[in-house]
Structure formats: structure tokens, C-alpha cells
DRENBARO-825582 format. One record per residue (C-alpha): residue in three letters; x, y, z. Coordinates in Angstrom, 3 decimals. Layout:
// DRENBARO-825582
> Ala X Y Z;
...
//
This chain:
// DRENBARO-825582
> Unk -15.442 -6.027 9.266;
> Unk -11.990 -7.482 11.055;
> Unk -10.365 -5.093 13.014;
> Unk -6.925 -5.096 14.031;
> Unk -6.895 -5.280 17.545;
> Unk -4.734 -2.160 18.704;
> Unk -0.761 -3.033 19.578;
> Unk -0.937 -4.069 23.718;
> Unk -4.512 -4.054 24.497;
> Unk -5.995 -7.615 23.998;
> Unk -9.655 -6.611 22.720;
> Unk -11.197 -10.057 23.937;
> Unk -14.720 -9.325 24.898;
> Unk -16.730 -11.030 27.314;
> Unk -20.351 -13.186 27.580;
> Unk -22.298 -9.636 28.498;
> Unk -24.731 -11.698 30.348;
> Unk -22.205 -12.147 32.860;
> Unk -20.878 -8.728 33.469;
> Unk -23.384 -6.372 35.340;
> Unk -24.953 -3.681 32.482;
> Unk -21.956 -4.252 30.348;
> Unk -22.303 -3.792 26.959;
> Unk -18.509 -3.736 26.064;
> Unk -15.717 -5.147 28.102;
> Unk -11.919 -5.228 27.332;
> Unk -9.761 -7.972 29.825;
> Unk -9.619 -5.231 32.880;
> Unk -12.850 -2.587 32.100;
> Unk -16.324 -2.716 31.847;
> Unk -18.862 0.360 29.901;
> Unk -22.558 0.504 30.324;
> Unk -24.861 3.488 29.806;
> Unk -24.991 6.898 31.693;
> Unk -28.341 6.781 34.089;
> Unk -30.496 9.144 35.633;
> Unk -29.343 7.816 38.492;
> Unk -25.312 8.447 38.303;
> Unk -25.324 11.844 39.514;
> Unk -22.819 10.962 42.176;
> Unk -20.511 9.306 39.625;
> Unk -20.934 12.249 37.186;
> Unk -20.073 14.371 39.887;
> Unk -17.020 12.524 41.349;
> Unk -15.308 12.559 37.676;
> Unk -16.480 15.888 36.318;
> Unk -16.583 17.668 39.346;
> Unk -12.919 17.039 39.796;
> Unk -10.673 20.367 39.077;
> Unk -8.155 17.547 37.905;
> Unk -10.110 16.261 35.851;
> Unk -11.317 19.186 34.418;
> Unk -8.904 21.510 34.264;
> Unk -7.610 20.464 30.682;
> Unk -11.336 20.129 29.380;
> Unk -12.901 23.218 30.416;
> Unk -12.206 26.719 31.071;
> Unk -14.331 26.971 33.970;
> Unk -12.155 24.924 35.616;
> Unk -14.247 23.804 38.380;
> Unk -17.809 22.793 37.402;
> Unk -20.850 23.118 39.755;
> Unk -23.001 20.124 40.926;
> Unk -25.603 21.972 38.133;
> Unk -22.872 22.329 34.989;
> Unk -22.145 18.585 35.744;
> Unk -26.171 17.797 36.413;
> Unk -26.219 19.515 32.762;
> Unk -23.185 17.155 31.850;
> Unk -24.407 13.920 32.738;
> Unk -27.762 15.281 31.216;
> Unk -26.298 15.917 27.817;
> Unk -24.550 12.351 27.462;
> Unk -27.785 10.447 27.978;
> Unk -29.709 12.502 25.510;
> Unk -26.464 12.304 23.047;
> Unk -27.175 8.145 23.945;
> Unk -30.528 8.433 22.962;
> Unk -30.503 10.944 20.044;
> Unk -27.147 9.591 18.209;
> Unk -26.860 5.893 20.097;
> Unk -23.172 7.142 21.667;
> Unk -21.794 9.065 25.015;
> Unk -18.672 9.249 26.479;
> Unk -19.750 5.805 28.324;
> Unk -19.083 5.205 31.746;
> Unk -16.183 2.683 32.488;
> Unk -15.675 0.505 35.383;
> Unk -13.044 -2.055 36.467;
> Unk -14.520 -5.119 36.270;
> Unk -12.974 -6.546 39.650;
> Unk -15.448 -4.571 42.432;
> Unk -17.293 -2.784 39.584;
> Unk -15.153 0.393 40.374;
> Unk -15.963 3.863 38.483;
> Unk -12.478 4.736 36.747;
> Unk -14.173 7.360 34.579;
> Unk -15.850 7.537 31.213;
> Unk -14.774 7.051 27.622;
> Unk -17.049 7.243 24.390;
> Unk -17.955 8.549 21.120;
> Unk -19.108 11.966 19.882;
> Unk -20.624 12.529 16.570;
> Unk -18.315 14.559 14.794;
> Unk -18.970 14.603 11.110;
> Unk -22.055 12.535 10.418;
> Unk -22.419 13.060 6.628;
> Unk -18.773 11.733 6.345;
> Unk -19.597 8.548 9.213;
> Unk -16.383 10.271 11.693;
> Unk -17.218 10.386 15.432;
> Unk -15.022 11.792 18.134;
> Unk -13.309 9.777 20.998;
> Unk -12.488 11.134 24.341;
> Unk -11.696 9.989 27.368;
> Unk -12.219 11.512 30.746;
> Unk -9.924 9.291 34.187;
> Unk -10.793 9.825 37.608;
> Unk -7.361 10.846 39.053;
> Unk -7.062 8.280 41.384;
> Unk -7.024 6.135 38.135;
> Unk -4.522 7.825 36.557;
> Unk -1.078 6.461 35.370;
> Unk -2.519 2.838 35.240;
> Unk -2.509 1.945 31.491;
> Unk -6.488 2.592 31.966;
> Unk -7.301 5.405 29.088;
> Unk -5.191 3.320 26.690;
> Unk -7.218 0.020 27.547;
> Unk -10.322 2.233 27.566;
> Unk -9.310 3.878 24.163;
> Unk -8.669 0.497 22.276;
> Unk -11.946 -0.896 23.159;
> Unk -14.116 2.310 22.302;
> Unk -11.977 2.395 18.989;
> Unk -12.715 -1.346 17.626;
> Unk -16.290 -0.918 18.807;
> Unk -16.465 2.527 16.788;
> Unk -15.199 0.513 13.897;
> Unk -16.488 -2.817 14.401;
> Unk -20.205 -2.332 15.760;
> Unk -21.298 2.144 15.578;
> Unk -19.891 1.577 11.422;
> Unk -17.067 4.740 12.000;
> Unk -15.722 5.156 9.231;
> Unk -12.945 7.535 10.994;
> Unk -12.351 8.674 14.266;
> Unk -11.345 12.056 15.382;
> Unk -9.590 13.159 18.956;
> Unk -8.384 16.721 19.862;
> Unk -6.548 17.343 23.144;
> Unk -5.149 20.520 25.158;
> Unk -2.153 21.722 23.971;
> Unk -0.884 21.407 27.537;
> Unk -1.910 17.759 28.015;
> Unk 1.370 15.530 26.698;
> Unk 0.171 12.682 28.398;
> Unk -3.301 12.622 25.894;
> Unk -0.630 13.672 22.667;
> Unk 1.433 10.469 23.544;
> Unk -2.041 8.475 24.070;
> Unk -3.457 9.075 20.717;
> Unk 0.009 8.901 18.909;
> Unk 0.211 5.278 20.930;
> Unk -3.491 4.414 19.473;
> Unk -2.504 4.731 16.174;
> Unk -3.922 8.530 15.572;
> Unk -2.082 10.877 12.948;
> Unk -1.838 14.741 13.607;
> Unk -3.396 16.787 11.229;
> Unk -4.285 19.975 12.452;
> Unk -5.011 22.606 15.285;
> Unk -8.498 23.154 15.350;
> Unk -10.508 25.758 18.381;
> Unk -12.290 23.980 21.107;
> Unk -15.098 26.221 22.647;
> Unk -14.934 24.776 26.257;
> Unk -11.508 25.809 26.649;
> Unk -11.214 28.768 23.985;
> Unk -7.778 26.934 22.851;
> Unk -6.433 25.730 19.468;
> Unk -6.420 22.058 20.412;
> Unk -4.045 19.770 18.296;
> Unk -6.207 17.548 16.055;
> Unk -5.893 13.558 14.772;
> Unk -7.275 11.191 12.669;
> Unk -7.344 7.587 12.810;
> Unk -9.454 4.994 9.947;
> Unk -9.554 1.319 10.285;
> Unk -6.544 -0.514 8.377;
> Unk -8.708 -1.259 5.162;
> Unk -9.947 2.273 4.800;
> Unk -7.151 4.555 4.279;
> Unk -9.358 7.654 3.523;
//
């Protein structure tokens, strides 16, 4: 299947045997798998209030909830072959964050994309890069047939993301780890308009 590439974000992918674990790379970011062995990296991104203050009522997570976190996304790796993978910038093989697939609906083929930034990251055109490359390997390589994204109703910045991505709003629908109505979007490759 040819997928558009998404407007901005040149989707140009690299020789993976010379990128260190990579599996997907867009011109500026690099994902691999979560490991065992990322606690620290789990712990710097999730165990950030700023990061996690939009994502999860607690608020602040303990070095156990994001243990169980990082936990969670390598069985969801090994069970459904997606996470919310870790990302990297390819110059220094920095840890920006993580961005990924859920399953969402797997009798109708629709995962769910998220995207988590370490703040220090923030405001660098990072998520969107992130976002385009997760999207036309969702629809080019996992076979998505449509992706689905929610955010907090007090996150703008994620509304204008999506909106930018090519998502459509469809409805408010409850998210558990915040106990909030969470506006709702869709988003199918250009030949499938379903």
C-alpha cells in the first residue's frame, strides 16, 4: 500500500543496519523496542509530573506505577507486536520520549496512537515528526486499517497536533486514567475512507 507521506514531515526511512536498534527512523528520530533494561528512561519520561499530568490522575507516578508502565508496553510488544515505542534523536541517540500504537479495536484492524515528550523536548516539532512516522508505519507495515487518538480536554497543544496529522473529531469518549471525557479522532489512509 502507498501512503501519503503526511504534509511537513519527510517520511524517508533509513538502512536500519546503520542506526543502533532502530527499527523505524524519520530524517531527525529513531524508535526501537522498550527493554528490561530502560527503567531509567521509563522513569525519566513517566515519572515526570509534566509529563504526566495530562495522562493520569495520579499525577505523579511512583518508580513502581512506572516499573508497572514500562512492564505493560513490553508485554503489549510481545502479545499484540506494538507499544508506545521509545524514540530517540538520532544525532547522540538522545531519549525524547516514546510514541506507538495501542490496539484499540482489533476486530475492526483500528489501533490507537499516542505520544508521550520528555519536557525538555517539548515545543521542537518532535511529537509531529514522531506522529507521522508511527502513522505511515501503522498503515504501511502493522496493516491499520484506522487509527484512533483521544487527548485531555485541557491539552490544546495535542487537539492542534492531531487536527495537523490529518485526524477528524468525532466524539468525547471517558478515559479511565484520568476519569475525563477525552475528545476523540479518527484518521484512515487516503484510499480507505471508512
Amino acid at each position: 500500500m502507498d501512503i501519503d507521506p503526511i504534509p511537513g514531515v519527510s517520511m524517508a526511512m533509513t538502512d536500519n543496519a546503520t542506526a543502533p536498534g532502530y527499527f523505524l527512523c524519520s530524517p531527525r528520530l529513531g524508535f526501537r523496542h522498550w527493554r528490561e533494561s530502560d527503567l531509567a528512561l521509563a522513569l525519566a519520561l513517566w515519572g515526570d509530573p509534566r509529563v504526566t499530568r495530562l495522562i493520569d490522575a495520579r499525577g505523579v507516578l511512583s518508580h513502581e506505577q512506572v516499573a508497572g508502565r514500562l512492564r505493560r508496553e513490553i508485554d503489549s510488544q510481545y502479545e499484540h507486536g506494538v507499544q508506545y515505542w521509545p524514540v530517540f534523536l538520532r544525532a547522540g541517540d538522545v531519549h525524547v520520549g516514546c510514541c506507538g500504537l495501542r490496539v484499540y479495536q482489533p476486530a475492526r484492524g483500528v489501533y490507537e496512537i499516542g505520544f508521550h515528550l520528555r519536557a525538555d523536548h517539548w515545543g521542537r516539532g518532535l511529537a509531529f515528526e514522531a506522529a507521522g512516522a508511527v502513522i505511515r508505519h501503522a498503515f504501511a507495515t502493522v496493516g491499520a486499517r484506522a487509527l484512533f487518538a483521544g487527548h485531555n480536554p485541557a491539552n490544546q497543544a495535542s487537539a492542534r497536533l492531531l487536527l495537523k496529522l490529518g485526524f477528524r473529531y468525532t466524539h468525547d469518549e471517558y478515559y479511565p486514567p484520568t476519569g475525563l471525557m477525552h475528545p476523540s479522532y479518527r484518521l484512515t489512509p487516503p484510499d480507505n475512507p471508512s
